[in-house]
N, C-alpha and C positions, 0 to 999 in steps of 0.2 A: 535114611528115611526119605520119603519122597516128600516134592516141595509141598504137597496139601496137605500131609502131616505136621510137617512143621510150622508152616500157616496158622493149623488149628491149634498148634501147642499155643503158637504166640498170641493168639486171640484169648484163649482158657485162661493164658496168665496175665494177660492185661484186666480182664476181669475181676483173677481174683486178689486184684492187686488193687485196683479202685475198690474192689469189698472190705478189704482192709484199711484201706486209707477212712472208707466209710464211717468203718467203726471206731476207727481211731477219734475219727472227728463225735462220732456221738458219747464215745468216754469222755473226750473233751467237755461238751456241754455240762456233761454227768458230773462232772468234775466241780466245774464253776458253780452250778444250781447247788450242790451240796454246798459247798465253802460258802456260797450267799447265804443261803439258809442256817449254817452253823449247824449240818448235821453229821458229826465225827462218823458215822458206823457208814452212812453213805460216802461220804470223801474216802474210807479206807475200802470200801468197794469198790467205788468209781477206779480208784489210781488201780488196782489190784486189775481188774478188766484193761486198762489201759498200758498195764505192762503186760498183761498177757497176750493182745493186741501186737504187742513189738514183736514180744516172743515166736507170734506166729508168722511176721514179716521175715524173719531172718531166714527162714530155709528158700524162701520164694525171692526174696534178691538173690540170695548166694546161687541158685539155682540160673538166674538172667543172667548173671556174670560168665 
């Protein structure tokens, strides 16, 4: 590959690596606001988003390594 290809990979996945981190952080809030509130059907949303959140972190580390 030439080195502006690989440039561009590494920029795409820093992206969408802070996009993730993003939304990790907004499950998180998602998270807290329910449990404050005491609303069960949100807290099992919130965490379900937030593990799905990981889920999609795992190919895009294993992929930088």
């Amino acid at each position: 590959m030439s080195k502006h290809s690989n440039h561009v990979q590494t920029i795409e996945l820093k992206f969408q690596l802070w996009g993730w981190v993003l939304f990790i952080l907004s499950a998180s809030f998602f998270v807290a606001a329910s449990i404050r509130v005491g609303d069960v059907l949100s807290l099992l949303g919130s965490l379900f988003f937030l593990f799905a959140c990981f889920l999609f972190l795992i190919p895009l580390v294993i992929r930088r390594e």
